[in-house]
VOPAGU-2260 file (C-alpha; in pm, 1 decimal, decimal comma):
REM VOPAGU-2260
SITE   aa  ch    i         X         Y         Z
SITE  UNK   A    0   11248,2   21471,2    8706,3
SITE  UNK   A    1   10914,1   21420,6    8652,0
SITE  UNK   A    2   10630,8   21213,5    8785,7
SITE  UNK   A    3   10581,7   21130,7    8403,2
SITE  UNK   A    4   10951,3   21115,2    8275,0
SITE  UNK   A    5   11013,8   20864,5    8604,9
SITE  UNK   A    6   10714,8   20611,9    8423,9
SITE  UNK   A    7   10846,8   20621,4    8078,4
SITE  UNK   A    8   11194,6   20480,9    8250,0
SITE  UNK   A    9   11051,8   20269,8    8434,4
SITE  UNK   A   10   10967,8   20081,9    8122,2
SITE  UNK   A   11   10854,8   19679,4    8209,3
SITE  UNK   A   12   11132,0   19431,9    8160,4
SITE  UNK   A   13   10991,3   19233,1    7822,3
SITE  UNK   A   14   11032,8   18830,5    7901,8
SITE  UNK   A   15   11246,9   18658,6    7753,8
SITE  UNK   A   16   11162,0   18452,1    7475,8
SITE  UNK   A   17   11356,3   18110,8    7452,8
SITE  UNK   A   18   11476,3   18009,2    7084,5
SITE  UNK   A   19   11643,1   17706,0    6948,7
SITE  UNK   A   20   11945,4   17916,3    6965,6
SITE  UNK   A   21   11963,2   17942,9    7339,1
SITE  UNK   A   22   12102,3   17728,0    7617,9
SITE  UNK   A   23   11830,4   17473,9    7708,6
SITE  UNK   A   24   11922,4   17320,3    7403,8
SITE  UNK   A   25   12323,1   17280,2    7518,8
SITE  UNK   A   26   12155,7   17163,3    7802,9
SITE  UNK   A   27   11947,3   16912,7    7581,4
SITE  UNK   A   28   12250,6   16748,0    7446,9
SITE  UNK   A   29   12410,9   16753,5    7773,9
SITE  UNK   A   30   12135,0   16522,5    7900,0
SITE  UNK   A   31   12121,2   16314,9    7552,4
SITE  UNK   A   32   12482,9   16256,0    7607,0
SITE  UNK   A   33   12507,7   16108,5    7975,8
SITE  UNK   A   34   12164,9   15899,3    7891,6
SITE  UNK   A   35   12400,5   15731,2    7580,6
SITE  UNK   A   36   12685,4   15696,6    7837,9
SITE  UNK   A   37   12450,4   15562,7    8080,9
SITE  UNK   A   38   12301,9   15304,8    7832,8
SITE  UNK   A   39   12606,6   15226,2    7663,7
SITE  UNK   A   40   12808,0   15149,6    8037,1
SITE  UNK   A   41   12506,3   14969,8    8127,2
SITE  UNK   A   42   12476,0   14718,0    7841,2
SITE  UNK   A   43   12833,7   14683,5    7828,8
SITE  UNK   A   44   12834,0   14554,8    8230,0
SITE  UNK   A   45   12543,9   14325,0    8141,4
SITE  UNK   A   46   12723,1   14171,1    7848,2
SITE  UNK   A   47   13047,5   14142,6    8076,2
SITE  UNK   A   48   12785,0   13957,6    8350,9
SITE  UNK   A   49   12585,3   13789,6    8147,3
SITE  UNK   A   50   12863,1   13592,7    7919,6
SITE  UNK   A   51   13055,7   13453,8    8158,5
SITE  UNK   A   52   12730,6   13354,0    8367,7
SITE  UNK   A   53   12631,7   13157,3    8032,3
SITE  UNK   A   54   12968,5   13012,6    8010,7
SITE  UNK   A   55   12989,3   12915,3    8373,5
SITE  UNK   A   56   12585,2   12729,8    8299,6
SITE  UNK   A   57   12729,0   12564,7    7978,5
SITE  UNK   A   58   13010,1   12424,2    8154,2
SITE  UNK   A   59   12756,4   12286,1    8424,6
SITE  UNK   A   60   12687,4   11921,7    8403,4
SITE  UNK   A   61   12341,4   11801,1    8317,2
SITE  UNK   A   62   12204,0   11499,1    8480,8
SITE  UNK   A   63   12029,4   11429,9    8228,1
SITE  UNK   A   64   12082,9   11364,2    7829,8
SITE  UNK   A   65   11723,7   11348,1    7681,7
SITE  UNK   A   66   11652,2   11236,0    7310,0
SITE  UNK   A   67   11376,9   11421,4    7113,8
SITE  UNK   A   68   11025,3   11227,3    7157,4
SITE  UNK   A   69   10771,8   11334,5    6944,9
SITE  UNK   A   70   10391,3   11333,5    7051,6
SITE  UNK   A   71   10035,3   11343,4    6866,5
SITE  UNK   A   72    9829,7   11651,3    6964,2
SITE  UNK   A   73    9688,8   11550,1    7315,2
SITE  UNK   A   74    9291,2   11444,8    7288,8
SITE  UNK   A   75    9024,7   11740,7    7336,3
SITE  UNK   A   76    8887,4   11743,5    7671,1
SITE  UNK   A   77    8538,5   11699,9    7543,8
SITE  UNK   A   78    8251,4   11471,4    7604,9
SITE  UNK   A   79    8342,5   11186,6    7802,6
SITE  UNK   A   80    8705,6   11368,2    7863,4
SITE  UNK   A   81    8484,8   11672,5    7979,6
SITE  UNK   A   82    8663,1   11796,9    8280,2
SITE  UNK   A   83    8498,8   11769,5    8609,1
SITE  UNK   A   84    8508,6   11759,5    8972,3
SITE  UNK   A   85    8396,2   11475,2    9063,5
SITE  UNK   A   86    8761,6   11365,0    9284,8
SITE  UNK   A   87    8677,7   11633,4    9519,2
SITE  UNK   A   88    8454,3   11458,8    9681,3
SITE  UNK   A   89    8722,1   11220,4    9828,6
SITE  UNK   A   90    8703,8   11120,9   10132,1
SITE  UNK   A   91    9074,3   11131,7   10332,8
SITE  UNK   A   92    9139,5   10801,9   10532,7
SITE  UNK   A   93    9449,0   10800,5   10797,8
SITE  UNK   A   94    9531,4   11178,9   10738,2
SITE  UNK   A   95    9874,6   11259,0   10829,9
SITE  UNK   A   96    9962,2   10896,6   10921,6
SITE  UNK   A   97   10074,6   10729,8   10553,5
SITE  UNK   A   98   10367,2   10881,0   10352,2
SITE  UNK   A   99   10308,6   10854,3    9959,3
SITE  UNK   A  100   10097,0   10528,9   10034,8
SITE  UNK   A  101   10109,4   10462,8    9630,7
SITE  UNK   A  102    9986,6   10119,5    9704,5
SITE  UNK   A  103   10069,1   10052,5   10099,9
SITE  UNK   A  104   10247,8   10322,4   10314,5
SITE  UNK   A  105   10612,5   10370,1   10257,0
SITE  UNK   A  106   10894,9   10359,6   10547,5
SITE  UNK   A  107   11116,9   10660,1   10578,2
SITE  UNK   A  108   11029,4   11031,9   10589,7
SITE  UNK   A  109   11253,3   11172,3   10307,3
SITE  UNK   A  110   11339,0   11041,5    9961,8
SITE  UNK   A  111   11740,9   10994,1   10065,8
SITE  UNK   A  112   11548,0   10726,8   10335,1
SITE  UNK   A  113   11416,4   10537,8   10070,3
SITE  UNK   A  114   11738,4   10340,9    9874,5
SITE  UNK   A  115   11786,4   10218,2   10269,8
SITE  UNK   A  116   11441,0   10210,6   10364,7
SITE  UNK   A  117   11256,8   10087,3   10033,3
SITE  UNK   A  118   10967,5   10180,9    9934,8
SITE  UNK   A  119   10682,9    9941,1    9797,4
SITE  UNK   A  120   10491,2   10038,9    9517,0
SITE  UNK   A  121   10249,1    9793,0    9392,8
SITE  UNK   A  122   10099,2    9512,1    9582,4
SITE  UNK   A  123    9924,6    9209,7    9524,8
SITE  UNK   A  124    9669,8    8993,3    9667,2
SITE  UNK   A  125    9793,2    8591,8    9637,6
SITE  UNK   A  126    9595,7    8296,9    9614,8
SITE  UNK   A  127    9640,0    8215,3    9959,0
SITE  UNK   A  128    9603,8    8548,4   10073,4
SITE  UNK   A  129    9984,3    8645,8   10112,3
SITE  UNK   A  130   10045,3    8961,6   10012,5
SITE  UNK   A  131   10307,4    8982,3    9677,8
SITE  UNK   A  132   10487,3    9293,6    9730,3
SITE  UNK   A  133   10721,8    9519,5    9443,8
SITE  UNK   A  134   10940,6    9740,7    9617,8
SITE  UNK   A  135   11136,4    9985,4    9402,6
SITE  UNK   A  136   11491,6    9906,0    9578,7
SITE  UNK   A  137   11468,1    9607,4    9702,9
SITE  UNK   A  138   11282,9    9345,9    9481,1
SITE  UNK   A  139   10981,4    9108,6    9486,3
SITE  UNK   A  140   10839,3    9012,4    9859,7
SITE  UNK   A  141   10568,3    8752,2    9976,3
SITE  UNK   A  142   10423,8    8895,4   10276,5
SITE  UNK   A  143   10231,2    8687,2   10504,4
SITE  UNK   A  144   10019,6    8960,9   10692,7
SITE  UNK   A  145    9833,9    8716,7   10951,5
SITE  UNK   A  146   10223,6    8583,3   11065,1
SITE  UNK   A  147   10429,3    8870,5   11057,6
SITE  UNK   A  148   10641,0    8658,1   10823,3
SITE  UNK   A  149   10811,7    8851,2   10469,9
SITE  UNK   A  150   11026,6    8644,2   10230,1
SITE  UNK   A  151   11249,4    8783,3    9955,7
SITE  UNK   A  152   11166,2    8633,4    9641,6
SITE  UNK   A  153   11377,9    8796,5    9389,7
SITE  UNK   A  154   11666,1    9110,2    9503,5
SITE  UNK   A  155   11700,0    9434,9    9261,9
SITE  UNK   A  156   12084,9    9323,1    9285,9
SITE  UNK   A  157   12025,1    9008,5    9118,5
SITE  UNK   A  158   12137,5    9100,0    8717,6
SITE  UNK   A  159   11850,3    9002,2    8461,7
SITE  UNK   A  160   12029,3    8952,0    8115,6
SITE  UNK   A  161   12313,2    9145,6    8244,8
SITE  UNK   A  162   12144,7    9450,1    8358,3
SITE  UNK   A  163   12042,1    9567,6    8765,8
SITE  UNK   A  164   11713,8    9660,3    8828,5
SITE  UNK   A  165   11710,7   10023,2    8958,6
SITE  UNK   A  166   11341,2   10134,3    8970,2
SITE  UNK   A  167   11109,7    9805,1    9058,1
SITE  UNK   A  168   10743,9    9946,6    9017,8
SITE  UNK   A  169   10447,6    9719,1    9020,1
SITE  UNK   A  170   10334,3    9361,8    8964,4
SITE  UNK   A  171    9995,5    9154,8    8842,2
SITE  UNK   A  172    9984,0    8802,9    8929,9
SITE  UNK   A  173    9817,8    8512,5    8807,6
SITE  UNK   A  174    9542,6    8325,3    8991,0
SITE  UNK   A  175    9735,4    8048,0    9041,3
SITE  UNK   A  176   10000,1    8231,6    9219,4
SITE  UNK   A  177   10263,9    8086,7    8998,0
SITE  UNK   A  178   10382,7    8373,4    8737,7
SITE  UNK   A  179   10453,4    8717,6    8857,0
SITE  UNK   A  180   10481,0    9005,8    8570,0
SITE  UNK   A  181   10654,7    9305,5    8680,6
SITE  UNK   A  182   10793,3    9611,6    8530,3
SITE  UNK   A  183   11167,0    9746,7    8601,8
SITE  UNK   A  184   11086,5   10128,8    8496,5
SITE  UNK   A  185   11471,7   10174,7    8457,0
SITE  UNK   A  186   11817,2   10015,1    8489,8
SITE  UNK   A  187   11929,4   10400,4    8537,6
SITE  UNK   A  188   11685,6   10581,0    8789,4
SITE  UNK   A  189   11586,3   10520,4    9064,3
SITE  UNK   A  190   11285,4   10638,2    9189,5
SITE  UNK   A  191   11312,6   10918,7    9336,8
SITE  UNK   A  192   11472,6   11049,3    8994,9
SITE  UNK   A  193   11146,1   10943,5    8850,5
SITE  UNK   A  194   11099,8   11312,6    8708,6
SITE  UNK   A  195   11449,4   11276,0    8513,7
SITE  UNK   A  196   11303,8   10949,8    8451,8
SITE  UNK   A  197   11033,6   11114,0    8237,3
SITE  UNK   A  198   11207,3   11391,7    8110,3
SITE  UNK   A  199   11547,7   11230,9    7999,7
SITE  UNK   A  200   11289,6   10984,2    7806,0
SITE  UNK   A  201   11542,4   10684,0    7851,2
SITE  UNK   A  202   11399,8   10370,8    7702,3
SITE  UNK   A  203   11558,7   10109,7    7910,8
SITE  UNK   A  204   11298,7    9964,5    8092,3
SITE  UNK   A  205   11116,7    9630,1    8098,2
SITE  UNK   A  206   10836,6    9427,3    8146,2
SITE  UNK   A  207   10958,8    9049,5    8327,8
SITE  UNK   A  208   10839,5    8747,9    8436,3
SITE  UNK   A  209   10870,1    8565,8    8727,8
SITE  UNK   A  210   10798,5    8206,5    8801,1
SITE  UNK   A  211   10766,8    8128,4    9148,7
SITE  UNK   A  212   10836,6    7775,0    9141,8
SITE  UNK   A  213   11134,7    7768,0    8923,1
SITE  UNK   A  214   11272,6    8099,8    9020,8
SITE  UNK   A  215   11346,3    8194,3    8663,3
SITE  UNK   A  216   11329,1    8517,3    8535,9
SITE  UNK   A  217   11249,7    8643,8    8151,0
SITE  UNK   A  218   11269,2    8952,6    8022,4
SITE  UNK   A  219   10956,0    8980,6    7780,6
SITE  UNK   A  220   10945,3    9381,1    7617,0
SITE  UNK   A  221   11252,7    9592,1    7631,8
SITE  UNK   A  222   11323,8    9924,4    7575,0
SITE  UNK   A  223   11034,2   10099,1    7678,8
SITE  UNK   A  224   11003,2   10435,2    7817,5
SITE  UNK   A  225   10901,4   10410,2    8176,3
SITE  UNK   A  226   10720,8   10103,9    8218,4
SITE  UNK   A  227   10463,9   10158,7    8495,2
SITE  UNK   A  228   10155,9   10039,8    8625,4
SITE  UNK   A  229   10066,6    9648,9    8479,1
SITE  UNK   A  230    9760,6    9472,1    8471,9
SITE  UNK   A  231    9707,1    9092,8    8360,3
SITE  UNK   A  232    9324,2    9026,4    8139,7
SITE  UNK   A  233    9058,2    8870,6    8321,3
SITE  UNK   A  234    9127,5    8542,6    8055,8
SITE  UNK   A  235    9508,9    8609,2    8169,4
SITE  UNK   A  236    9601,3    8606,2    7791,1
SITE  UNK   A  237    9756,2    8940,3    7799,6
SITE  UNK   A  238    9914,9    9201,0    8029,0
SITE  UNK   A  239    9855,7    9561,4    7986,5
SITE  UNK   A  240   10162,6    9783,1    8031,8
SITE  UNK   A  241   10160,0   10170,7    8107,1
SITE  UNK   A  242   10424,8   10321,9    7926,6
SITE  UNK   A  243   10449,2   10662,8    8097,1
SITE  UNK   A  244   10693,3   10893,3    7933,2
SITE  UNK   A  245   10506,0   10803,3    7620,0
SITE  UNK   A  246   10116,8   10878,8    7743,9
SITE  UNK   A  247   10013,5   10528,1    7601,9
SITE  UNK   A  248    9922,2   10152,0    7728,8
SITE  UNK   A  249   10081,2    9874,4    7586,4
SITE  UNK   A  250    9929,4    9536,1    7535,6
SITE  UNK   A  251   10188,0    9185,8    7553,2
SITE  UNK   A  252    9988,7    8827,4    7525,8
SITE  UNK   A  253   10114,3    8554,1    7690,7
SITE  UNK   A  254    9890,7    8326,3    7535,4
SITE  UNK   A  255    9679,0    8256,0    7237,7
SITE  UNK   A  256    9781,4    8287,2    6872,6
SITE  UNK   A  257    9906,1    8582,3    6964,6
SITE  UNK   A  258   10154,4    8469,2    7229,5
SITE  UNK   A  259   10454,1    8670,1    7251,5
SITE  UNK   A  260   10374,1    8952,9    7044,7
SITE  UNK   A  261   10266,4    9312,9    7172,2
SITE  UNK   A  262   10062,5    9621,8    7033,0
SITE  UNK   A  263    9925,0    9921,7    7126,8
SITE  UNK   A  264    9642,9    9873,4    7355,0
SITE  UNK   A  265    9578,4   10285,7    7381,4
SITE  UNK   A  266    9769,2   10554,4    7292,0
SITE  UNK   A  267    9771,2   10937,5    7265,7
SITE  UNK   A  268    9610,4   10911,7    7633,6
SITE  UNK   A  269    9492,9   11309,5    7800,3
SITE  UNK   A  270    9787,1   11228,4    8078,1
SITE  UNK   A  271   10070,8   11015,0    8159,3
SITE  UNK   A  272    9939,1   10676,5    8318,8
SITE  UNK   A  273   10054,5   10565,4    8640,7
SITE  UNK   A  274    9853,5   10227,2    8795,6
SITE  UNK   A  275    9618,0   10040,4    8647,2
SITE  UNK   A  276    9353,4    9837,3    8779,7
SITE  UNK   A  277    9065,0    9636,9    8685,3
SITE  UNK   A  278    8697,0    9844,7    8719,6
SITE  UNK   A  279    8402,3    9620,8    8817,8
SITE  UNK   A  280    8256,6    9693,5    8451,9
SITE  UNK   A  281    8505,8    9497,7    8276,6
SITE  UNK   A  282    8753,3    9753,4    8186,3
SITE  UNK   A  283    9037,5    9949,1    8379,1
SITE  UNK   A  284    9107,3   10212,0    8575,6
SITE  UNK   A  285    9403,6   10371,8    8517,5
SITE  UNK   A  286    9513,5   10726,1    8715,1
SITE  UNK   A  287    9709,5   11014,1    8590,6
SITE  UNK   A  288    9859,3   11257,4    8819,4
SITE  UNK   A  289    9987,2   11525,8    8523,5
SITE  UNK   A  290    9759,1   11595,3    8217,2
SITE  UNK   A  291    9842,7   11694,7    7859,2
SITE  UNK   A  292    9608,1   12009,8    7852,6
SITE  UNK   A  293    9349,3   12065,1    7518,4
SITE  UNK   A  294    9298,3   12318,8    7508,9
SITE  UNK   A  295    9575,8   12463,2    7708,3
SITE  UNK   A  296    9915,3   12421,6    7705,4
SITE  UNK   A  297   10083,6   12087,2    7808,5
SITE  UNK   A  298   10471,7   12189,3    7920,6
SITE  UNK   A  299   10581,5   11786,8    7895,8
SITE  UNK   A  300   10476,2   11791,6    7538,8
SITE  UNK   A  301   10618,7   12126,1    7487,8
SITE  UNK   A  302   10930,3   11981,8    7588,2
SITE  UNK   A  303   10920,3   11644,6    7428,4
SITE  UNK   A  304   11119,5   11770,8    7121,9
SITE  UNK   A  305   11325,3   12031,3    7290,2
SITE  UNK   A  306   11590,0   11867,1    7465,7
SITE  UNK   A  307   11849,8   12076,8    7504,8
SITE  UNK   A  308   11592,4   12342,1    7680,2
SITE  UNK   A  309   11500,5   12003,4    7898,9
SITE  UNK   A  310   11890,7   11954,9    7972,7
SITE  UNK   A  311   11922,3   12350,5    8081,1
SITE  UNK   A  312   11633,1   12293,2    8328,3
SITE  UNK   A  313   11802,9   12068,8    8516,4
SITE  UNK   A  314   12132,4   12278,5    8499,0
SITE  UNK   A  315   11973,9   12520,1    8699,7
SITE  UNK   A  316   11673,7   12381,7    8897,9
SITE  UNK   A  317   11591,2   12057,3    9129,9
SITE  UNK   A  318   11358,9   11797,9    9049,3
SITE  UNK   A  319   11149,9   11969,4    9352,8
SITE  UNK   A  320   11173,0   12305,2    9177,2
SITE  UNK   A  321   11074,6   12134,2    8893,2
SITE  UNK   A  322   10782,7   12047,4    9028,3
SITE  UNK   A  323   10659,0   12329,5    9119,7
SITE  UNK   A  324   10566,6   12431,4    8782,4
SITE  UNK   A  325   10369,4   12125,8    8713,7
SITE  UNK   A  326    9985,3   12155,2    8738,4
SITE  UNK   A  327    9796,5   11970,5    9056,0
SITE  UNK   A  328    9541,5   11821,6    8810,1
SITE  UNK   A  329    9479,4   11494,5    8884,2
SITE  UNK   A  330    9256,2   11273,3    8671,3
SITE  UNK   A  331    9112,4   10871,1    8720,9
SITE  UNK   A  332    9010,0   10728,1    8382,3
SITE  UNK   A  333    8808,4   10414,5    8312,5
SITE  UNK   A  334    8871,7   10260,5    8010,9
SITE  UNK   A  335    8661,1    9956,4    7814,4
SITE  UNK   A  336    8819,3    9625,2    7779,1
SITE  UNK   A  337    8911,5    9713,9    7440,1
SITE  UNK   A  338    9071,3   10069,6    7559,0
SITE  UNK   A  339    8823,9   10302,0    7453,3
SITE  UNK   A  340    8727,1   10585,4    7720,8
SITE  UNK   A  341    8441,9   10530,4    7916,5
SITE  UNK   A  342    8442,8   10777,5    8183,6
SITE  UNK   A  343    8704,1   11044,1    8342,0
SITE  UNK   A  344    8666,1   11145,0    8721,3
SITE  UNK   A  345    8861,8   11481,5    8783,9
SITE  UNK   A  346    9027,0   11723,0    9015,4
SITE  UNK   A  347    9143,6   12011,9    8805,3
SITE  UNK   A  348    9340,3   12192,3    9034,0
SITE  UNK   A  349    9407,9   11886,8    9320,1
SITE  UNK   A  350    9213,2   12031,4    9599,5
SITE  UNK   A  351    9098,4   11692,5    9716,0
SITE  UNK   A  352    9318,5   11448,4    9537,1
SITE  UNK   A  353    9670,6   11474,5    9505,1
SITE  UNK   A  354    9932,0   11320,7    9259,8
SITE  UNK   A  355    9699,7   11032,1    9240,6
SITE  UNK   A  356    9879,0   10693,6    9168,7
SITE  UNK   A  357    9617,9   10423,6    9177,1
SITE  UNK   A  358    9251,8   10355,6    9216,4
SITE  UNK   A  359    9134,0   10002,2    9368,9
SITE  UNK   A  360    8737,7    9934,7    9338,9
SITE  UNK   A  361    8614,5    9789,9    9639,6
SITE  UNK   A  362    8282,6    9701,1    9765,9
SITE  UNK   A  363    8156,7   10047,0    9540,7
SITE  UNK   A  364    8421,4   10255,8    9649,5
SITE  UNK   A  365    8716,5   10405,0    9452,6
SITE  UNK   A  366    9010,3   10363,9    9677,8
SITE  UNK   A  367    9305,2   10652,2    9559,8
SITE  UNK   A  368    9632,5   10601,9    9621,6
SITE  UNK   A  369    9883,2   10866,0    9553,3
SITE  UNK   A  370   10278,0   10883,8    9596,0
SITE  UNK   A  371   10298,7   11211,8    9743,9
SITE  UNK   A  372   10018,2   11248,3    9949,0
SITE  UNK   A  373    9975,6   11188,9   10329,9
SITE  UNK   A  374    9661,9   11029,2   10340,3
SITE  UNK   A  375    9477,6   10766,3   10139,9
SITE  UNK   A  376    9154,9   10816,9    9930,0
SITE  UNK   A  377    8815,7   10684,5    9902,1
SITE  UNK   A  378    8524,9   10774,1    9718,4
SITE  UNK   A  379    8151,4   10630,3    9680,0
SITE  UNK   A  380    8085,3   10527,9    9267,7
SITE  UNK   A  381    7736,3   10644,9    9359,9
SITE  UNK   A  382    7839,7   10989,0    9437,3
SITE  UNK   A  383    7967,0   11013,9    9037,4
């Protein structure tokens, strides 16, 4: 055979051309078939997960049964609400020697300490400079600091109208040292459940009185929402009341032509009040430890009217997890003697003050009290 005849049978193999009709596509539907198996298997284990998971979180008990509250949209922070950061300049006294001093240290190192322990939240200065004490477990004390001496004036097991007092909070006095006004914040919580407190919205607290020489007790408002922080007018014709849960102050007189009635002293306020306190300008302090963000998003008043999302929460999470998602935005307000806003002192994201409870003006200073923090805060007025 030829050199030539050899080439022409050697011809080059022609590639193959791949058409619809060949095997990739087999292949193709192979592949589209296990990913459907794969899918379908895979949604049909999640389902068989996932329902009994939401059974098993239905059947969980809720410790809390909240009722729909419904809110105003939360002020702008403009103008005098302008955030700042003016609370960073706080100056930490006794650093990592006061637990949560909220209005004097606190005994015990853990909140199961403190139904044994107590733990005072509001104090007092009397006329004869004893020292009138609220301590959420235990009651009212007089504390005589100069002889070591403390006397129980009324016990949190004593019934008033029938109902315990679970969550004692603070107290204003009168000059005369004779009538003490005090809030009970609950006959429910206690406080350290003071964040199912808030979110539950339960409306069975109460502002009292106490008369120290008869040792009667009257209940004068009931059925408010976390009563807080109280404060009793320069005149002493009325006491204000922060009623936390709901973001306002309420105002009771005790004398006047107005005597025993009540009213709305402020309301729609840019956080939930905790303390208030008289300002040297003739107004009131009053401190807020979580704000209702404008613009931003506020998740208490996203919650307000979605209790059953509020009762799942707590299915699933502690009031310390809780937490967590909270903002550290701490903010002091001053407010006029007729509640308008005069000024707003801030720490948007609590790098110098922390969960802030109270502010006490003193000699120019802003003293800060908190009930988380380990130290207690003081800041010159002259420095904002």
């Amino acid at each position: 055979m030829s050199e030539a005849d050899g080439l022409r049978q050697r011809r080059p193999l022609r590639p193959q051309v791949v058409t619809d009709d060949g095997q990739i596509p087999e292949t193709k539907d192979r592949s589209s078939f296990s990913g459907r198996v794969f899918r379908v298997t895979f949604l049909m284990l999640a389902v068989s997960l996932t329902i009994p998971l939401l059974g098993a979180v239905m059947l969980l008990d809720s410790p809390i049964d909240p009722q729909p509250l419904s809110f105003k949209e939360p002020p702008c922070l403009l103008g005098v609400l302008q955030p700042n950061t003016k609370l960073r300049q706080v100056e930490r006294l006794f650093e990592n020697q006061l637990i949560g001093p909220e209005s004097i240290a606190s005994i015990g190192e853990t909140r199961d300490d403190e139904p044994t322990c107590g733990r005072p939240l509001g104090i007092r200065v009397g006329p004869n400079g004893t020292l009138f004490v609220a301590d959420a477990y235990k009651g009212l004390f007089e504390v005589n600091p100069w002889k070591r001496e403390v006397k129980l004036l009324l016990s949190s097991d004593t019934p008033i109208e029938g109902r315990k007092m679970s969550f004692v909070n603070d107290l204003t006095i009168t000059r005369d040292g004779r009538k003490i006004y005090f809030t009970d914040s609950s006959s429910k919580w206690q406080r350290r459940d003071y964040l199912l407190l808030v979110m539950e919205g339960t409306d069975d607290g109460r502002l009292l009185e106490y008369d120290t020489e008869t040792k009667e007790v009257k209940v004068l408002l009931d059925q408010l929402r976390f009563p807080n922080g109280v404060q009793l007018s320069p005149a002493e014709d009325f006491i204000l009341v922060a009623e936390t849960t709901m973001a306002r102050i309420r105002r009771f007189y005790v004398s006047g032509l107005m005597k025993g009635g009540s009213d709305l002293f402020v309301e729609n306020l840019p956080g939930f009040p905790d303390n208030i306190r008289p300002s040297s300008s003739g107004g009131y302090w009053v401190c807020m430890a979580t704000i209702r963000s404008n613009p931003g998003f506020s998740m208490l008043d996203f919650l307000s009217e979605r209790p059953s999302i509020k009762r799942m929460i707590f299915k699933l999470f502690s009031q310390e997890m809780v937490m967590k998602f909270l903002p550290w935005y701490s903010l002091v307000l001053e407010l006029s003697d007729s509640g308008a806003f005069w000024r707003s002192l801030h720490d948007p994201d609590g790098q110098a003050a922390i969960y802030v409870s109270e502010v006490h003006e003193h000699d120019g200073h802003l003293y800060l009290g908190s009930f988380k923090a380990p130290f207690l805060g003081r800041l010159s007025l002259q420095s904002v």
